[in-house]
N, C-alpha and C positions, 0 to 999 in steps of 0.2 A: 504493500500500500504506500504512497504518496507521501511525504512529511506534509502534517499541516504548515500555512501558513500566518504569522500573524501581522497583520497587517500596520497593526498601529493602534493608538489609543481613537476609538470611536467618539465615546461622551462619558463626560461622571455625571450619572445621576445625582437630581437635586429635589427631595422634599420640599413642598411649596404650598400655604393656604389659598392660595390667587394666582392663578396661572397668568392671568392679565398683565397684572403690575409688575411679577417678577420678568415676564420677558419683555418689558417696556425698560425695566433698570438694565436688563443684561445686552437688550440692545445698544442702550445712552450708554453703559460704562461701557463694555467691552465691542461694539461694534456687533455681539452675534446677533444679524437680521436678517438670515437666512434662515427658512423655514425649510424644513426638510419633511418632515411631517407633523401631523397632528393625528393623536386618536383616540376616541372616546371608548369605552369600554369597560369591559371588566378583568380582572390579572386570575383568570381561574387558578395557572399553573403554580403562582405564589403563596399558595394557603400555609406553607409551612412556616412563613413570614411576616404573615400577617392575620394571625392569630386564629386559623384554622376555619377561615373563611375566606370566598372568594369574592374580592373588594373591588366599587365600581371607583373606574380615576379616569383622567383625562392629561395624556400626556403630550407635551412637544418637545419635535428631536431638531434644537436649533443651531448655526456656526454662524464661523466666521471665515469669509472665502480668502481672504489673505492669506489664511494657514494656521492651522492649529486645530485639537479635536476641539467638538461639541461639548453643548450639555443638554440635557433628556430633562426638563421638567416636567415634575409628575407630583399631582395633585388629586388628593382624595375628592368623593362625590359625597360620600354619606358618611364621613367621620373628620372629626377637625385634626390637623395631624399633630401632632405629641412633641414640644421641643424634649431636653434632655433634661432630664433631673437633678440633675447636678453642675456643678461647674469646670465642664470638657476643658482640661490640661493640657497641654503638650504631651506628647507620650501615650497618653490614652488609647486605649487599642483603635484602631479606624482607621477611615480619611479624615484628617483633621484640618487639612489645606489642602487648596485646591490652587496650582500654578499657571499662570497664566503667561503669556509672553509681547513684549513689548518692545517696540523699535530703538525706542531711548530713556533709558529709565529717568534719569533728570527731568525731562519733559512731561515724559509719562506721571511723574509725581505731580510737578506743579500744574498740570491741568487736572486732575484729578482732587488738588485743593482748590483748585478754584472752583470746580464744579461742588465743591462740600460733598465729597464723600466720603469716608468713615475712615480716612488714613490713618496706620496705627504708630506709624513712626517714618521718619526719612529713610531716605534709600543708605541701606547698610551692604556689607559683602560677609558673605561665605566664606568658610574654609580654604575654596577651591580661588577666589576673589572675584565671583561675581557678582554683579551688585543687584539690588534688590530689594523690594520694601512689603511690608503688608498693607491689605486694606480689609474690610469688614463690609458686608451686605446689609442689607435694612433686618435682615431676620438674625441676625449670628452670623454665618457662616464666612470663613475666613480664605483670601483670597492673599495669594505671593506672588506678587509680581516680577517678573523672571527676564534678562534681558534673551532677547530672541535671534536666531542666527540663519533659520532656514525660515523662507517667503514664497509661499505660491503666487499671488495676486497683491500688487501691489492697490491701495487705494484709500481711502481720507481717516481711517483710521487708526487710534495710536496702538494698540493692542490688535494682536491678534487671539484665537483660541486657547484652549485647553493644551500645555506641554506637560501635564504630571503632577502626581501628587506629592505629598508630605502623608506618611504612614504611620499609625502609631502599633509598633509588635513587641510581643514577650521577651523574644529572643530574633536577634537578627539571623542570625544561621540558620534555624530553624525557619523564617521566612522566604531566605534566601533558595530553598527548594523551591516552591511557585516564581515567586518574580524574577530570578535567574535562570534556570533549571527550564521554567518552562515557557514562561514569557518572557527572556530574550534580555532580561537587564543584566547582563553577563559583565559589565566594565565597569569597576571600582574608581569613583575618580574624585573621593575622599572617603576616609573611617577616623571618625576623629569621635575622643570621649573626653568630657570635662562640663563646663559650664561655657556660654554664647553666649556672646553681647549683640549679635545678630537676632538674636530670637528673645531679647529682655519683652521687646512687645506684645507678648502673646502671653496668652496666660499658662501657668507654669514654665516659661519660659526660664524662668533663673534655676532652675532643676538640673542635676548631674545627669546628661544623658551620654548615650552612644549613638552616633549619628553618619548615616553611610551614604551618601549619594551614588545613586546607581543607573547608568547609560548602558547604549547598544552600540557594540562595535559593528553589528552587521544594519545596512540600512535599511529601512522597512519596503517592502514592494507589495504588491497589490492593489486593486482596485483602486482607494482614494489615498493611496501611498504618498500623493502627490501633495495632495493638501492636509495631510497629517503630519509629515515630516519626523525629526525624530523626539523622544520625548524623555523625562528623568523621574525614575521614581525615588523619593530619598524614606529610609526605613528612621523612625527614633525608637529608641528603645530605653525606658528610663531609669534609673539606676538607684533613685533614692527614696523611693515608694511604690508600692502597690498600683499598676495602673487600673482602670476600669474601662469597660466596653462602652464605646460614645452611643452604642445602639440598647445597652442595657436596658431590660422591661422596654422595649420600645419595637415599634412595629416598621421592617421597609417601607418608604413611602411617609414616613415621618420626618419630621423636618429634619433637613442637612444633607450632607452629600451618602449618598445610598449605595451605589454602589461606582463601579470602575468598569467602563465597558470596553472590551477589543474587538478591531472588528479582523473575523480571521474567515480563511477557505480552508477546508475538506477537514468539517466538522467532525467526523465519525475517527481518522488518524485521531486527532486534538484528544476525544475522550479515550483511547485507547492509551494515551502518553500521560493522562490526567489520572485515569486507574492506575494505571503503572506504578506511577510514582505518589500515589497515594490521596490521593486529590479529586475523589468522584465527581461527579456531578450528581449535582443535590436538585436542580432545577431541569428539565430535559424537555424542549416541543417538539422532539424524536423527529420532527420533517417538516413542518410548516408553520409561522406564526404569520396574523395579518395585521399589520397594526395603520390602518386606513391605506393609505397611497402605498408604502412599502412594505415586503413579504420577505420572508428567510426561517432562520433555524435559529434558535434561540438556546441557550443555557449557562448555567450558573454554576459556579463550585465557590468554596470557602478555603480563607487562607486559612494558618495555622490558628489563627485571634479570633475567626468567624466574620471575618470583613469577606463583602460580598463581593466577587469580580464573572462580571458576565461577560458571556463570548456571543456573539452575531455573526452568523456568516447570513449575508445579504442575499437575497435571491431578486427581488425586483425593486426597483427603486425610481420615483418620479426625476425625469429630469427636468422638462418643461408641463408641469402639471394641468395648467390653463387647457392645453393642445393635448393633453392625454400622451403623452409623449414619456414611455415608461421603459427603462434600460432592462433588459436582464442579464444578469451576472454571469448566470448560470454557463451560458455559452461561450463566456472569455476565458482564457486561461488563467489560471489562479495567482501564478506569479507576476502576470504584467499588469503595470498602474494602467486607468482609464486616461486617454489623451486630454493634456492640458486643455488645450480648445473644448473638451465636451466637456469636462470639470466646469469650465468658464458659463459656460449657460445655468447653472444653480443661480447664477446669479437674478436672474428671473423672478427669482420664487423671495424677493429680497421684502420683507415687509418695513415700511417707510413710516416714518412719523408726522 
């Protein structure tokens, strides 16, 4: 059989009470006004997750065509979603940040004060000396702004998409089987433990952790390989307490970042290297999911902490949706990106303010 491929980081899902407003801020702040899809429904397959009922939401899978993955807002129909209980640390098992990537981080700062958004501190550097600042959404959820290197489509935007998260795991080693092993973060390009004056802004930030930033030496191919680019997950691991699960008593679909989605081909390899190495899949649409305008195969496995990381392999996808103008995947080959030029007509589907 075929090795899977993984393409790249798709979208993090994001818990949300108003699907309205939150894709009105994520448009203003980070440019994503590309609508990809939208789909009203029910999640029958996630009952294990959402408390053993199958729950009705309403989700959009939104970007930014400059470059970078998406994000999936997903909002409840008939239950108001559940912030966290407690006060979510640094290190905390999860996603705890969500990185974003930006042309010039100096600039990117001071229009992002001007605009009064929730900056949590000046642009600081990394281990590694990149520079970099946080910011905050109107609900919680924490955003690191990341200087950016790889650009599909140049255009009026200072930010492009989704390049990676900030993770919070038990043990980095132990994590390092999925995000290495099998999603592709194979290059170390720090492992540093102590205390960060980089991270004093966040909370639990002053905490001893161990902290590993992790790249991909091979570059990503496939379908929208082009406008994903490549992407950095960094693992914290906290040294001087007990951490807790950001999703503890808390149902998917509740507010924050939900899960981590990759969009890959020849799904049936993927779960056969996912059992392998220990890592089932816990969620499975064994051949077809429809979620409005776009179709594929869907599923889910759990890292070591119980953070949720879904896989998509795409099977139909709107390109000009207006004209019914609908790609299938299915017939391309798995390793080669879709041509720049047909990437560029997403732009179509651009919803304006």
């Amino acid at each position: 059989m075929s090795k899977q491929v993984i393409c790249g980081i798709q979208q993090v899902g994001v818990g949300v009470p108003d699907l309205e407003s939150a894709f009105k801020w994520y448009r203003r702040t980070f440019g994503m006004d590309i609508l990809i899809f939208e789909d009203d429904g029910v999640a029958g397959l996630m009952q294990a997750y959402t408390g053993g009922k199958a729950r009705e939401r309403h989700a959009l899978l939104i970007g930014n065509l400059q470059g970078g993955s998406g994000v999936e807002l997903w909002q409840y129909r008939t239950r108001r979603p559940e912030p966290p209980a407690f006060d979510v640390r640094l290190g905390d098992l999860g996603i705890f940040v969500v990185k974003i990537k930006a042309y010039d981080i100096p600039r990117c700062y001071s229009t992002f004060l001007s605009k009064k958004r929730d900056v949590l501190c000046e642009p600081q550097e990394d281990p590694a000396g990149g520079k970099h600042f946080f910011l905050r959404d109107p609900l919680g959820s924490i955003f690191q702004v990341v200087q950016g290197q790889e650009w599909f489509a140049k255009g009026k935007h200072i930010t492009g998409g989704v390049s990676g998260c900030i993770i919070g795991v038990s043990d980095i080693e132990s994590s390092r089987a999925i995000y290495s092993d099998i999603l592709g973060y194979d290059m170390v390009l720090y492992d540093k433990r102590g205390t960060f004056s980089d991270l004093n802004a966040l909370s639990g930030g002053q905490s001893e952790i161990r902290r590993v930033l992790l790249g991909h030496r091979n570059k990503r191919i496939g379908s929208f390989s082009l406008i994903y680019g490549s992407s950095q997950i960094e693992l914290v691991q906290v040294l001087d307490r007990k951490p807790r699960r950001i999703f503890e008593s808390r149902y998917w679909g509740d507010l924050g970042f939900i899960h981590l989605c990759f969009d890959v081909r020849r799904m049936n390899a993927l779960k056969e290297e996912c059992d392998r190495k220990g890592f089932p899949f816990t969620v499975d649409s064994m051949d077809r999911f429809d979620m409005g305008s776009a179709a594929g195969h869907f599923s889910y496995v759990e890292d070591p902490d119980g953070t949720l990381i879904e896989f998509v392999e795409t099977h139909r996808i709107p390109i000009i949706r207006k004209l019914g103008w609908y790609l299938n995947l299915q017939k391309r080959r798995a390793e080669k990106s879709l041509p720049g030029w047909l990437l560029k007509f997403l732009s179509l589907s651009r919803v304006k303010d």
